[in-house]
N, C-alpha and C positions, 0 to 999 in steps of 0.2 A: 347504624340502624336507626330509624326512626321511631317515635314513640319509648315508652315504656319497658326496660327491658323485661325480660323475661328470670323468675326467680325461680331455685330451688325448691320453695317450699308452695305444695299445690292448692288451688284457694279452695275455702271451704264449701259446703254447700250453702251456707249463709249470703255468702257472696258471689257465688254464681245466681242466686236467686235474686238478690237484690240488686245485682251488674244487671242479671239479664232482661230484668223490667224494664229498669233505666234507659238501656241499649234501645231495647223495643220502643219505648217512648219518643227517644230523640230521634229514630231512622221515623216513626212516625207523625212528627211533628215537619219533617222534612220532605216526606212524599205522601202528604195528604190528599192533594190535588189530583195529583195523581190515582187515588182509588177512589175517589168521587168520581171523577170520569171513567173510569172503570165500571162504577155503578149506575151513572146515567147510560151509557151505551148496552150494559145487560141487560136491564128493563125496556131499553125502546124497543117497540112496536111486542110488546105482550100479549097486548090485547088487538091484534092485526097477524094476517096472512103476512107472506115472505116477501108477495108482490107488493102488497098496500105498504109495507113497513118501510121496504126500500125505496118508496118514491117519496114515503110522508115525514124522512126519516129528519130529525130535528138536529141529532149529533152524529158528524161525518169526522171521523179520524179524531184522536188525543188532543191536537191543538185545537182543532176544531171545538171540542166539546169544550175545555176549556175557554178558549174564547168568545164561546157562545154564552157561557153561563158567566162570565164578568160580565159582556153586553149587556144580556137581560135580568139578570139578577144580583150584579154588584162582585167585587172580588173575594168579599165575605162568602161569597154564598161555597165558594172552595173549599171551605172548612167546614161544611156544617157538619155537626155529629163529630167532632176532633173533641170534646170534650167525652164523649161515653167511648172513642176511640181510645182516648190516655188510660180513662179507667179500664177498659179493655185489655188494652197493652200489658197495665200494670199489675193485673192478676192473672191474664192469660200468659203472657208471655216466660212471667215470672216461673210457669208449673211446666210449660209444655218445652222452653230450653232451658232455665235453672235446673229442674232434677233430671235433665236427659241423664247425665253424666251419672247421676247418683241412681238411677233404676236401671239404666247398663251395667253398672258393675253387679248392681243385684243380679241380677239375671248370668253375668257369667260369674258371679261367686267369688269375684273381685279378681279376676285374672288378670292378666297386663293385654292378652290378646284375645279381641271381642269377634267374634264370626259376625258377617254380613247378616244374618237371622235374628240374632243381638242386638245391633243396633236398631234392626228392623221393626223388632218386636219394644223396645225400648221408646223409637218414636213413635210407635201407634198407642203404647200407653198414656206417654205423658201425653200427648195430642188429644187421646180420649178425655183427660183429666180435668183439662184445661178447659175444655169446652163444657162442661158440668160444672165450672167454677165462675166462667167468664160469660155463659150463654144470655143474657138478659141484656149485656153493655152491646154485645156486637148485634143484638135487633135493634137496639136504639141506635147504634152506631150508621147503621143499612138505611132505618127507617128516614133520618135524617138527611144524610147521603142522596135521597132517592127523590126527597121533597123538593118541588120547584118553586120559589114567593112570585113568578109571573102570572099573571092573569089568576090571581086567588088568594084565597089566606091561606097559609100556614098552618101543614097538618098538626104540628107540636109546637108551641111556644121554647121551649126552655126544655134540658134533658131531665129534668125531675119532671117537668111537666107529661113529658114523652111517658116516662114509666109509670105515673097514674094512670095516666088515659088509656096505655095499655091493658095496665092491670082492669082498670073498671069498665074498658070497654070487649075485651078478649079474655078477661077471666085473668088469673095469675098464671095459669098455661101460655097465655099471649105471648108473656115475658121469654119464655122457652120454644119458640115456636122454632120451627126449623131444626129441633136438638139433633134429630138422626141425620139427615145432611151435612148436619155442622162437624159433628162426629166422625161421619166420612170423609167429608172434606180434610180436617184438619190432621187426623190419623194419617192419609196418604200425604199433606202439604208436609205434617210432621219427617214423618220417615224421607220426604223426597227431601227437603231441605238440610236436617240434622244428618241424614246419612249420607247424601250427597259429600254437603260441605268435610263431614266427618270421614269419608274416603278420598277425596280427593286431598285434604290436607296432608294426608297421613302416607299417599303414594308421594304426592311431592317432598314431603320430607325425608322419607325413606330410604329415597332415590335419589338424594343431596341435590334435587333441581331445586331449592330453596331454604332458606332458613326458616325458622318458626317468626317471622316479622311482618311487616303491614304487607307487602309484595304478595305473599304465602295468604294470609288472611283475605285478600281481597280480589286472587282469581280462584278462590277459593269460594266466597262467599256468591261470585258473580257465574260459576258454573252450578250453582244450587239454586239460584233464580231462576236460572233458564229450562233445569230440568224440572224446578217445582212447578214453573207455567204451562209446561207441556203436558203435563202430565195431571195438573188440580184444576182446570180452567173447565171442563165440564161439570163437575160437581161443583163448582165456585159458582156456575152460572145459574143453575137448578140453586144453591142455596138462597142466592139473592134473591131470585125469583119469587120464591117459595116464604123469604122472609118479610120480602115486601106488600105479598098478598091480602087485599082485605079478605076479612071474615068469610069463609065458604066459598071462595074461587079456585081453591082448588083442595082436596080430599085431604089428600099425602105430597112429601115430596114426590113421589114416584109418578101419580098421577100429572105434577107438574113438568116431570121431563116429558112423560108421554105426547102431554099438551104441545109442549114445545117444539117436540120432534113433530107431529103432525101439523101445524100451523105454518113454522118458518123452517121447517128439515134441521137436519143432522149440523149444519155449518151456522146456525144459536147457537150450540154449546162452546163455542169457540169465538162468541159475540165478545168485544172487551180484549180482546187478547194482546194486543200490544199496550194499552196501557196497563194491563193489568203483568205483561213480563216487563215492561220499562220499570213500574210499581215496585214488583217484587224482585227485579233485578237489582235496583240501586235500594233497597228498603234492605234485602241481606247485603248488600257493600257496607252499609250504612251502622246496621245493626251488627253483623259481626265482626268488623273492625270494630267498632264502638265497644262492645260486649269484651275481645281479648284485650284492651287496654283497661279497660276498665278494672276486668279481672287481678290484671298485672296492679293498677294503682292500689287497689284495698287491700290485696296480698300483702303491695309493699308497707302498706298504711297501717296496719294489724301485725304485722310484723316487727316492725320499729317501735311501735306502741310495748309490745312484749318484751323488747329484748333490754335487757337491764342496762342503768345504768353505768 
């Protein structure tokens, strides 16, 4: 077996918490490029009909956008917002799959066997949680993302710079803008990913097609990308939308899908979609292979620490 074996004794919540920051960090320091391009292709043509967008359209396919934005803006420009990303990661991530585990067992009253409604209602909590905790970093994270340094200056200098200007130009609501989409969004991204990953490991195991090791971890982790894209990619598209909006363009999120759909039809909410499953395909490889070793190392680590002499 590769990796880390697996111990006896189950890691705490401390360390699910503090693994599953981590995890999230590192899957995002690795497929950053990846949701920048995600986010320049959901915002092109917003402000355009379906015809003008498709003929005027600036980013054509993943590499394309990609290659477009080294071109004209430098290979930096792939990463912007990877800093209020990390901070993101590292509070979001930490609530919405650190306590999945520990609000599941609440909810079934610490039973060994969680009904599919359990887990369900488990990842719509922490996903609600998370986005109340973390909502500020991921509009900076968008805003940045979204910014072009071609033909202009630079909507934000620096992410502290971002969160003033926010604050004092859109009030301190600014900072929260999007809450109720992000809340939709992440609820369902939540439950799609953590329940996903969380039944599929647990058929495969059951059914001795795998052991509990990187193998199991990681068609594990890569069938919970696939069904989070298909299933979070309309609300993902309205959120960006909706977050990257100046002042009064649009009411509500609601008003912003409306928009959408009457402007560029029903096939916008699905704008982004292969970078955004490439994205989240290899970002859950990434993150939760990263997350069960991780677990297994501080287990081991707290472990050995404790045990005498």
């Amino acid at each position: 077996m590769v990796g880390f074996k697996a111990t006896d004794v189950p890691p705490t919540a401390t360390v699910k918490f503090l693994g599953a920051g981590t995890a999230a960090c590192i899957a995002d320091l690795i497929t950053f490029p990846l949701d920048t391009a995600k986010v320049r292709l959901q915002i092109q043509g917003e402000s355009q009909g379906p015809v003008r967008a498709a003929a005027s359209a600036q980013y054509r396919g993943v590499l394309g956008t990609i290659l477009t934005m080294v071109r004209t803006e430098g290979p930096r420009s792939l990463y912007n917002g990877l800093v209020a990303g990390l901070q993101r990661q590292m509070s979001f991530a930490s609530v919405r799959i650190g306590l999945y585990d520990s609000v599941k067992q609440f909810y079934t009253k610490g039973s060994e066997h969680a009904s599919i409604w359990s887990r369900l209602l488990a990842g719509s909590t922490t996903g609600a949680l998370a986005v109340a905790v973390a909502q500020p970093t991921d509009v900076v994270k968008v805003r940045f993302q979204a910014q072009a340094r071609a033909g202009g200056g630079r909507r934000y200098q620096s992410t502290v710079n971002a969160y003033k200007t926010i604050a004092r130009e859109e009030g301190f609501w600014g900072l929260w803008k999007g809450t109720s989409p992000n809340i939709a969004r992440n609820a369902i991204v939540n439950c799609a990913e953590l329940v996903t990953y969380d039944l599929i490991k647990d058929t495969l195991l059951k059914a001795n097609l795998m052991t509990d090791d990187l193998p199991c971890h990681f068609t594990s982790a890569f069938g919970a990308g696939f069904c989070t894209t298909v299933i979070a990619s309309p609300v993902d598209v309205v959120k960006t939308r909706y977050m990257n909006s100046a002042l009064g363009q649009y009411s509500s999120a609601g008003h912003c899908a409306l928009t959408m759909l009457q402007k560029e039809g029903p096939r916008a909410f699905y704008k982004g979609f292969m970078p955004s499953f490439l994205r989240l395909g290899s970002w859950n490889v990434v993150m939760f292979v990263t997350y069960e070793q991780l677990k297994r190392a501080l287990t081991a680590a707290c472990t050995s620490q404790e045990a005498p002499f």
